[in-house]
Structures are given as C-alpha cells and as structure tokens.
N, C-alpha and C positions, 0 to 999 in steps of 0.2 A: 448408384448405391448398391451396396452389397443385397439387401431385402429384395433388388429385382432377379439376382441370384440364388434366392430362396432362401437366404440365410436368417437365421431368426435374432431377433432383439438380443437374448443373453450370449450368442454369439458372437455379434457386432460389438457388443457391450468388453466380452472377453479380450476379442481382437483386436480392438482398440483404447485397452484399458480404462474404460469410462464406466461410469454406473449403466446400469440398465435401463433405470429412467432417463437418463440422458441420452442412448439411444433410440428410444422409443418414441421419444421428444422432438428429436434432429429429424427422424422416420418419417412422421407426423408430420412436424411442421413443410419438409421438404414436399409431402406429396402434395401438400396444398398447396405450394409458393412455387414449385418448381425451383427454376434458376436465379428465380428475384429471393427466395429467399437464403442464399450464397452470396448475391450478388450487393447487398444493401445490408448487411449483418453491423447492427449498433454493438458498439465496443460496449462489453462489460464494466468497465473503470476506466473518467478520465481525471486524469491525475492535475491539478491546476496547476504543483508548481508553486507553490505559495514562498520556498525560500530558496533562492540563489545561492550560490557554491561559495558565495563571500556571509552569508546568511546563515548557515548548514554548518561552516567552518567556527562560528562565531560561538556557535550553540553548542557544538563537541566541548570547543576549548572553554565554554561556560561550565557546563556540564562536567566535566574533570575538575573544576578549583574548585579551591575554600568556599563554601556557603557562606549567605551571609552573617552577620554578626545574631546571634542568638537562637541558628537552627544548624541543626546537625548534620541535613541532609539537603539535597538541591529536590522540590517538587516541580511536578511537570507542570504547576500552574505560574509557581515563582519561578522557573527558569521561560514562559511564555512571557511574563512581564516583564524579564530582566534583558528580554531579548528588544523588545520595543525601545525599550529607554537609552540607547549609546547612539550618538550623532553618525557616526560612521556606518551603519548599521539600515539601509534604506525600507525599516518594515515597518505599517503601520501599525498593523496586528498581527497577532499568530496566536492559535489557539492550540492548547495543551496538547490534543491530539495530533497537531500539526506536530509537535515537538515530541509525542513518541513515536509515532511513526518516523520521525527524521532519526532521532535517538535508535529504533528499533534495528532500521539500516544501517547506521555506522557504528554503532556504541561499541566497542568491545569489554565483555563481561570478565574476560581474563585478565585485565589492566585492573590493578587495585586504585581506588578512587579514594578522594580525600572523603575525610567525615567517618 
C-alpha cells in the first residue's frame, strides 16, 4: 500500500479518485487483515436475477402499450401484476422495484410512450 510509502490518506484518496474516508477505511481495515482482508472481500450487491431475458422483454414491451382500460399511465405496481398474470411468462412474483430497476436499465426516455 502506498501508506507504507508515506503517502497520507487525502493523497491515496486524490490518486485514486476515492473519498477520503474510503481510503482510510481500506488503510485500516488492510493493516489489521493483512492479505486475508484482499483475499475474502464480500461483494457489495448480489444481483438475484429475478427476471430472464424472455421476462425483461415482456415488461419493456408491457411497458410501451396502451394501459389498461380506465388509467392513463402504466404504474410500477400494475405493470408488477400485469407481469405475473400471462401463461408464457414463467414469474411468480416480481416486485415494483424489480420493475424499476429492470425499466431503469432499458427504458428509453427519448421513445414517446402511449398515455
């Protein structure tokens, strides 16, 4: 580590565009774990997965049509439910969130949408 080279935290911080708390954190942690703490580093976010590319496609192209009959707009809780209900379609749930973040990934906000 650069700190055994004298280099100080807002330095490390600078040089490797990270907060300062973040290197001081890494600094830290490192001098008490050594190599084990490099070597066993738990992922930040694991991602489940929850809808498949036949899933994902279903939900865009939901997503872009007509609403249903008596709402203006598609919500992210009716387009969760609307996603469950079609035989072809192998989900048993998916929750809102699931559908903005899928929506957030592929959506394009320059394509004008019905409603």
């Amino acid at each position: 580590m650069k700190s055994d080279d004298g280099w100080s935290d807002p330095k490390i911080a600078d040089t490797l565009d990270c907060s300062r708390a973040t290197a001081q954190r890494t600094r830290e942690h490192f001098s008490r774990q050594r190599l084990r703490a490099i070597e066993h580093k738990k992922p930040n976010h694991i991602s489940s997965g929850k809808l498949d590319g036949n899933a994902e496609a279903h939900l865009i192209a939901l997503a872009y049509s007509e609403p249903p009959k008596g709402r203006a707009r598609w919500t992210l809780h009716l387009l969760a439910d609307s996603l469950v209900t079609p035989d072809e379609i192998d989900v048993k749930s998916v929750s809102h969130e699931t559908v903005r973040q899928t929506l957030k990934t592929n959506y394009s906000l320059t394509t004008p949408l019905s409603g």
